[in-house]
mmCIF file of the C-alpha atoms, coordinates in Angstrom:
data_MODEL
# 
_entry.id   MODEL 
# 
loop_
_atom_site.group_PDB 
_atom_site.id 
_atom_site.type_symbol 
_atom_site.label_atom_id 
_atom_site.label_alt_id 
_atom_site.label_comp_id 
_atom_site.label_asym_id 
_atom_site.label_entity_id 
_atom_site.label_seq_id 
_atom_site.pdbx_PDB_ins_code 
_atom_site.Cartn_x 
_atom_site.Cartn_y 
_atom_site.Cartn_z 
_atom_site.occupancy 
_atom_site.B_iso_or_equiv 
_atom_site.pdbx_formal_charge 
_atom_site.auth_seq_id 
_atom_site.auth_comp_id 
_atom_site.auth_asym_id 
_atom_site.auth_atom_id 
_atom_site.pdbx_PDB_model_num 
ATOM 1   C CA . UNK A 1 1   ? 0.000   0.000   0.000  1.00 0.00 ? 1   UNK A CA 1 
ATOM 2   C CA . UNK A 1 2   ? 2.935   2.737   1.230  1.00 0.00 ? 2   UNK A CA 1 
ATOM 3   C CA . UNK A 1 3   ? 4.734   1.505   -1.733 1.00 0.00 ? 3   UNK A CA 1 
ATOM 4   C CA . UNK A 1 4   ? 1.701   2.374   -4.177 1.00 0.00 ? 4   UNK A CA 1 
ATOM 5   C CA . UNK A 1 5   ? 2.394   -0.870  -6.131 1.00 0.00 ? 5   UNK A CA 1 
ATOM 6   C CA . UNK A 1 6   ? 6.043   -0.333  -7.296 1.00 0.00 ? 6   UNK A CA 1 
ATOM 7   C CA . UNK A 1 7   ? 7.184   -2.751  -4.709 1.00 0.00 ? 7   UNK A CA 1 
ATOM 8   C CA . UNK A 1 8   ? 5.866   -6.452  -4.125 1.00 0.00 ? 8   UNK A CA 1 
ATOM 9   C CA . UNK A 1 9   ? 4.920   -6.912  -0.779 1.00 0.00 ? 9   UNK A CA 1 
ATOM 10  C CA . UNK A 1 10  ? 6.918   -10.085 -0.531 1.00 0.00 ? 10  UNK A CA 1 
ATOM 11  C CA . UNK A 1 11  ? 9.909   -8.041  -1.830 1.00 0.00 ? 11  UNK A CA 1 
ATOM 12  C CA . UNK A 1 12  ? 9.046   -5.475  0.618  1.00 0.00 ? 12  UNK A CA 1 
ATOM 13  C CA . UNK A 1 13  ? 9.180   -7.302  3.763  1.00 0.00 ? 13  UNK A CA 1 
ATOM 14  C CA . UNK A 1 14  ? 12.185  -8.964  3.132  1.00 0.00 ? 14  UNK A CA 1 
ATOM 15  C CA . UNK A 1 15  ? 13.874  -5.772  2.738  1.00 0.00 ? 15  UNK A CA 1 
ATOM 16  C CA . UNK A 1 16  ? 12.503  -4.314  5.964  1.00 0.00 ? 16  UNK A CA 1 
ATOM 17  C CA . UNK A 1 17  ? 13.143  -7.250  8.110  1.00 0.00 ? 17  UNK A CA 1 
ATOM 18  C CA . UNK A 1 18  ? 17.067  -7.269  6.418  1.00 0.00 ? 18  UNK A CA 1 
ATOM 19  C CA . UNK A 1 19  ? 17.111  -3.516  7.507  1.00 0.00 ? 19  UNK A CA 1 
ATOM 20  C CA . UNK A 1 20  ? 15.773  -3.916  10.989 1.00 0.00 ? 20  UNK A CA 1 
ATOM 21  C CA . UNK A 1 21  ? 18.002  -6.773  11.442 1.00 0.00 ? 21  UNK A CA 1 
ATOM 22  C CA . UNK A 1 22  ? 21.048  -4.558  10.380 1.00 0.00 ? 22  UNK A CA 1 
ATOM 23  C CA . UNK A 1 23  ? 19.782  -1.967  12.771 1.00 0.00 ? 23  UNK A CA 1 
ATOM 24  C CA . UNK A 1 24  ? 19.592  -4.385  15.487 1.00 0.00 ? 24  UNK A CA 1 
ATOM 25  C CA . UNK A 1 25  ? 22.761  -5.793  15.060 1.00 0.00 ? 25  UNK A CA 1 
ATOM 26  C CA . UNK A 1 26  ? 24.734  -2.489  14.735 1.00 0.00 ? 26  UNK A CA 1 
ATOM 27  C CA . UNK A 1 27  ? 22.803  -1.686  17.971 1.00 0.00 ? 27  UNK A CA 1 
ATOM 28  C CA . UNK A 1 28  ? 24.298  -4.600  19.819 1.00 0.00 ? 28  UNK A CA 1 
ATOM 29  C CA . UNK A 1 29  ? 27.498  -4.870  18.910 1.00 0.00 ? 29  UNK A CA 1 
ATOM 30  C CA . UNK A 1 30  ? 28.331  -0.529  18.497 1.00 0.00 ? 30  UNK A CA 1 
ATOM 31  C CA . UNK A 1 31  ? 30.030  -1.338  15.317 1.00 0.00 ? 31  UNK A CA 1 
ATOM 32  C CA . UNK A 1 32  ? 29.387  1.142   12.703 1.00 0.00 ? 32  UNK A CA 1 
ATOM 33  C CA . UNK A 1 33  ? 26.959  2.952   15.060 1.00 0.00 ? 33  UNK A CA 1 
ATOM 34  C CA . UNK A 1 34  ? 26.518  6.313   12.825 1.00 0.00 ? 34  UNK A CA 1 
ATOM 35  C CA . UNK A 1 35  ? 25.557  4.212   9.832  1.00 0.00 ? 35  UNK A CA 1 
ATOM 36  C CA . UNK A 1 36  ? 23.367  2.043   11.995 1.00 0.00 ? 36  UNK A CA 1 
ATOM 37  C CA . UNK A 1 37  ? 21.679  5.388   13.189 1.00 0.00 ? 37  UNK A CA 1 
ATOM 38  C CA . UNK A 1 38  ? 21.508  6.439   9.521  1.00 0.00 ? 38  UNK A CA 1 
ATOM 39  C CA . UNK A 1 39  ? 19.812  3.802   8.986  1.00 0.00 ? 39  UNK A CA 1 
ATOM 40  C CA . UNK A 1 40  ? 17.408  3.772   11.837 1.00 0.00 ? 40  UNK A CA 1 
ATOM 41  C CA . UNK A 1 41  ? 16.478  7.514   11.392 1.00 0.00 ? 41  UNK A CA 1 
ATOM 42  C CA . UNK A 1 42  ? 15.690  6.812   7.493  1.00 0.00 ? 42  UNK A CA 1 
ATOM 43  C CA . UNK A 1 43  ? 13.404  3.986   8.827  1.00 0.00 ? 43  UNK A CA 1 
ATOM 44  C CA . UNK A 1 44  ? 11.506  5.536   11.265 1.00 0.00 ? 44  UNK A CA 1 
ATOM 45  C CA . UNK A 1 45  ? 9.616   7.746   9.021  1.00 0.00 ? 45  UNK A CA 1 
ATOM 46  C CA . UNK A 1 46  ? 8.308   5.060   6.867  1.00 0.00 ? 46  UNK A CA 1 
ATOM 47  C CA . UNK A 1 47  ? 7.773   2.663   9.893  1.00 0.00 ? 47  UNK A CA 1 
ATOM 48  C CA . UNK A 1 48  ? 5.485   5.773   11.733 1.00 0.00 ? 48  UNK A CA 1 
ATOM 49  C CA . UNK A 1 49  ? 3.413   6.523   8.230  1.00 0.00 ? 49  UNK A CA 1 
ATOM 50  C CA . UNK A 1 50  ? 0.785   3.872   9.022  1.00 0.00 ? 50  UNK A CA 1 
ATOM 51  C CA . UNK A 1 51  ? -0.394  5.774   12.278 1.00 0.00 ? 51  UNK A CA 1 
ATOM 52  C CA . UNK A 1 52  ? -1.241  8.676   9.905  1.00 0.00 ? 52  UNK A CA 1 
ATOM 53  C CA . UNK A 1 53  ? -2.145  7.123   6.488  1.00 0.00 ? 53  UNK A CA 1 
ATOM 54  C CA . UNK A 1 54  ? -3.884  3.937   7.499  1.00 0.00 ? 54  UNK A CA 1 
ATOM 55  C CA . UNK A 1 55  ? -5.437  4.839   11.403 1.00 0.00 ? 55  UNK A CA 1 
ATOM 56  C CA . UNK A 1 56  ? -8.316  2.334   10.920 1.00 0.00 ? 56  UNK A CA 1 
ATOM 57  C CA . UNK A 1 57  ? -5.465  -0.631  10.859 1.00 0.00 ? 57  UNK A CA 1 
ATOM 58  C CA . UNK A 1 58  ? -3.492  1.132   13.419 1.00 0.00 ? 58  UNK A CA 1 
ATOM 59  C CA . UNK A 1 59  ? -6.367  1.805   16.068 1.00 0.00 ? 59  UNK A CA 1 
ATOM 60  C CA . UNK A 1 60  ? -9.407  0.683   17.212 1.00 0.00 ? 60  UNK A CA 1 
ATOM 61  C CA . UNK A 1 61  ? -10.382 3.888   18.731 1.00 0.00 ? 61  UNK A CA 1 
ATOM 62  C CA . UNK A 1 62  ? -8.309  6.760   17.308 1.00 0.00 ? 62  UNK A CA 1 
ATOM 63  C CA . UNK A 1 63  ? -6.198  7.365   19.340 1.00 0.00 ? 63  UNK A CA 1 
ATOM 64  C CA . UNK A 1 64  ? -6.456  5.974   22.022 1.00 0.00 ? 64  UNK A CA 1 
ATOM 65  C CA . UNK A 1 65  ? -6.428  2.486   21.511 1.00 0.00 ? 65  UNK A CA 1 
ATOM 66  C CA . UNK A 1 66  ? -3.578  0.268   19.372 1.00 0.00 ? 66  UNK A CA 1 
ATOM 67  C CA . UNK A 1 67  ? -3.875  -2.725  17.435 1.00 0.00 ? 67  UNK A CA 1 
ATOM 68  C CA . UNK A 1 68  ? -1.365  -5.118  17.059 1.00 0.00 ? 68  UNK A CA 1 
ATOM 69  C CA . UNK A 1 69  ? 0.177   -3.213  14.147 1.00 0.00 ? 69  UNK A CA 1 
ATOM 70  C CA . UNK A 1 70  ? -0.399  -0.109  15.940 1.00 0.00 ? 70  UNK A CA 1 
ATOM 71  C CA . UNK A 1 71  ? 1.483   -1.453  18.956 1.00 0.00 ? 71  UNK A CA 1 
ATOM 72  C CA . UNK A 1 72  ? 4.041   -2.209  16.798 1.00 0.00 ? 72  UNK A CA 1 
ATOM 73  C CA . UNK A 1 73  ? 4.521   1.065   15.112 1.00 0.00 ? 73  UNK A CA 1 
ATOM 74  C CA . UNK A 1 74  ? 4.056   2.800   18.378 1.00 0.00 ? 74  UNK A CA 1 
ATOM 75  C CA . UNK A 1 75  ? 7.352   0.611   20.207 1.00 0.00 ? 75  UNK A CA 1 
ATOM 76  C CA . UNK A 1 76  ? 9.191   2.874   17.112 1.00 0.00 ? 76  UNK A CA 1 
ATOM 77  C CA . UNK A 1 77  ? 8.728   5.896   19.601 1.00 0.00 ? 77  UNK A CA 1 
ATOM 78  C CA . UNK A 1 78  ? 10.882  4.593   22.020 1.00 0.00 ? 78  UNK A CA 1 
ATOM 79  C CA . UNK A 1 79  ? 13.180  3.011   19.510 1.00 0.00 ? 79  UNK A CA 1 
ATOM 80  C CA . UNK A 1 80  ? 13.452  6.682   18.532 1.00 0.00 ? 80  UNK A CA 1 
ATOM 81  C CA . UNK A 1 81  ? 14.119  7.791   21.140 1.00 0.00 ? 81  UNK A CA 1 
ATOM 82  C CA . UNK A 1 82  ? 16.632  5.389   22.463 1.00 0.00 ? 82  UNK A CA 1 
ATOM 83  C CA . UNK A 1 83  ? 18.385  5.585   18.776 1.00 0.00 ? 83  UNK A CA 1 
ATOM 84  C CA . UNK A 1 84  ? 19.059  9.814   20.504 1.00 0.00 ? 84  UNK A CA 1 
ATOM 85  C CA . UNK A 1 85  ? 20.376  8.948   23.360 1.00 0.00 ? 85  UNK A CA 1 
ATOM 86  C CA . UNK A 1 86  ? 22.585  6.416   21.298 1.00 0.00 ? 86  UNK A CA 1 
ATOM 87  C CA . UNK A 1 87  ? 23.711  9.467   18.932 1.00 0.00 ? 87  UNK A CA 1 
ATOM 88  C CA . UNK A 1 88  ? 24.192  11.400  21.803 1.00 0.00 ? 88  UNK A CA 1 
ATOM 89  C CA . UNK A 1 89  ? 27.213  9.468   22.710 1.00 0.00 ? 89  UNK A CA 1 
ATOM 90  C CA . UNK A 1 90  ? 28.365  8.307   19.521 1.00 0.00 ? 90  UNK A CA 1 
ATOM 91  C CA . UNK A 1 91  ? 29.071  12.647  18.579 1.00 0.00 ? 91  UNK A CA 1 
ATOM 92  C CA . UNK A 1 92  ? 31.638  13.700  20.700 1.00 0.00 ? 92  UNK A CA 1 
ATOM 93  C CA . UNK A 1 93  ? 33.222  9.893   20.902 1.00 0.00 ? 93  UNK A CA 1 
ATOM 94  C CA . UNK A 1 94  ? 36.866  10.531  19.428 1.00 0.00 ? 94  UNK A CA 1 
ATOM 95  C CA . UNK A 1 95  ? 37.656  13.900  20.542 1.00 0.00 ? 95  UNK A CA 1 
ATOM 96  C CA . UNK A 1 96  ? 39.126  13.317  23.846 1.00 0.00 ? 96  UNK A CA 1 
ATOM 97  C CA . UNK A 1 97  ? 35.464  15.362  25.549 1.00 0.00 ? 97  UNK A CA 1 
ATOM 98  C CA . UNK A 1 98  ? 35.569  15.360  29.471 1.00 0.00 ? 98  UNK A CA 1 
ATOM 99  C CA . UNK A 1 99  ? 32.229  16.095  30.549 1.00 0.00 ? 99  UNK A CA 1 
ATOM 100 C CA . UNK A 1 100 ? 32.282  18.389  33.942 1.00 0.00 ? 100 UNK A CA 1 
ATOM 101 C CA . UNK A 1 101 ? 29.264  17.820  35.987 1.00 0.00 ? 101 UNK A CA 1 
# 
């Protein structure tokens, strides 16, 4: 549907559950960690369209209450937000930083 038809949804799925797996992986082991949060942040957008463009999947009452899928697209929040406080770090990593508190 997102797609408009350009993209089989077999094809489509494959290539989002390779991507999230990247993601995840780059997440665990802090390898690579800016291109991992490239990745992430060029995600999220496309991950977060449902809750806008298809709400009568995404919730049984807008907006108060999820569906599945809506759950799902929701948890991206606080992947979001943890994928921050991950670039937070990752910035000033390198450049010999001492934080004064």
């Amino acid at each position: 549907m997102i797609t408009f038809g350009l993209v089989q949804p077999s094809l489509s799925i494959l290539v989002l559950a390779g991507w999230e797996s990247l993601i995840g992986l780059g997440l665990i082991t802090g390898r690579a960690l800016r291109a991992t949060l490239l990745l992430l942040f060029l995600q999220l957008p496309g991950t977060m369209m449902p809750l806008i463009l298809f709400p009568e999947f995404t919730f049984r009452t807008i907006p108060f209450v999820p569906t599945l899928e809506g759950q799902y697209t929701i948890k991206n929040l606080v992947i979001a937000s943890a994928g921050l406080v991950v670039a937070a770090t990752v910035h000033g990593r390198g450049q010999g930083r001492v934080s004064s508190l």
